[in-house]
Steps between C-alpha positions, in 0.01 A plus 500: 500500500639157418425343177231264558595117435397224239526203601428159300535211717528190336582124560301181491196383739624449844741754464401695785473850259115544713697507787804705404259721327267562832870558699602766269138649493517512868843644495440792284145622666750493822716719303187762368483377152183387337450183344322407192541067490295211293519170492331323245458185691240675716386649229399162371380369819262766521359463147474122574202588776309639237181332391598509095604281200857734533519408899468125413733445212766674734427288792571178297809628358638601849392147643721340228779726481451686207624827342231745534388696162756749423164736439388458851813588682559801345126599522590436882797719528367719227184579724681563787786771370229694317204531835767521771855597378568849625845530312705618792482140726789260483390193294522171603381197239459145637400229283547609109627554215438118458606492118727750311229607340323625796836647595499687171175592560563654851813643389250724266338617877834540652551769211144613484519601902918631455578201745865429328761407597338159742644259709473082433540364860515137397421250788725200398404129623558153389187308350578225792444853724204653368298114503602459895339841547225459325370183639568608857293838350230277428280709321201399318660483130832361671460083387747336362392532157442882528852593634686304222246657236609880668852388463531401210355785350670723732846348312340554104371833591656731755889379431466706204356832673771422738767526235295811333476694805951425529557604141294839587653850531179617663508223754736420800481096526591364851540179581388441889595142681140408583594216684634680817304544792208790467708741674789489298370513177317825663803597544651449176159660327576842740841496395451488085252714558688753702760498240255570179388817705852587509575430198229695366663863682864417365 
């Protein structure tokens, strides 16, 4: 039996870490393995339809580009391990720790569900990068004004998980070109992935 993996994707919107995340998904249910993934982006999204004071309040901060309550994200993700986390899938998280102290706070669930050591796959673009995808994305919440708000906040908040996760025993930090071409930083996720499995039996 092969130890299941952990697997924190992280880099800023536009990224492509939805993408690279439903790739990977794919490739391990090809391979047998089960898959437990969130992403608390959708998460979010789906709140939003809601017909609540909650709903609303998180429907204006996503149409200006604001951070979400930490309280609500981890609520999210919190939900979602404890009604349908099995403990034996390979994890797959898209979308947060979005402040070190989120990542603090999951690190407390990473222990709770014996889930250490984890990989940090992080998806690496320029700012000029992630604003060219963005607007061609052209998602509601994706203006002008909201992508520079998400920036800028991506910058003050997640460069220091970033730096966290690297100074971490219990975390393997991997830096992943996320400006290639899909494919090839598929490939290059396989590959650091491949070699933490290995890495795990020497």
């Amino acid at each position: 039996m092969h130890q299941p993996y952990t697997i924190i994707f992280m880099g800023m919107q536009g990224a492509g870490k939805g993408t690279q995340v439903q790739l990977l998904s794919d490739y391990l249910t090809r391979n047998g393995e089960p898959i437990f993934t969130f992403e608390t982006g959708n998460g979010f999204r789906k709140l939003m339809e809601e017909d609540n004071y909650t709903a609303r309040l998180v429907k204006d901060g996503m149409e200006k580009g604001t951070l979400q309550p930490i309280f609500l994200s981890v609520w999210l993700w919190s939900r979602a391990f404890v009604h349908d986390f099995k403990g034996e899938e390979d994890v797959l998280i898209d979308g947060f720790p979005r402040s070190l102290f989120e990542a603090q706070v999951l690190h407390t669930a990473m222990e709770f569900y014996q889930r250490l050591p984890a990989t940090v796959l992080f998806l690496d673009i320029s700012d000029e990068e992630a604003r060219r995808r963005l607007k061609e994305r052209a998602r509601f919440d994706d203006t002008d004004e909201a992508i520079n708000a998400r920036l800028s906040w991506y910058r003050d908040q997640v460069t220091p998980i970033l730096d966290w996760y690297d100074s971490r025993d219990e975390y393997h930090y991997i830096r992943i070109n996320g400006e290639q071409s899909i494919e090839d930083v598929h490939a290059d996720v396989i590959e650091a992935i491949n070699q933490e499995r290995a890495g795990h039996h020497n």
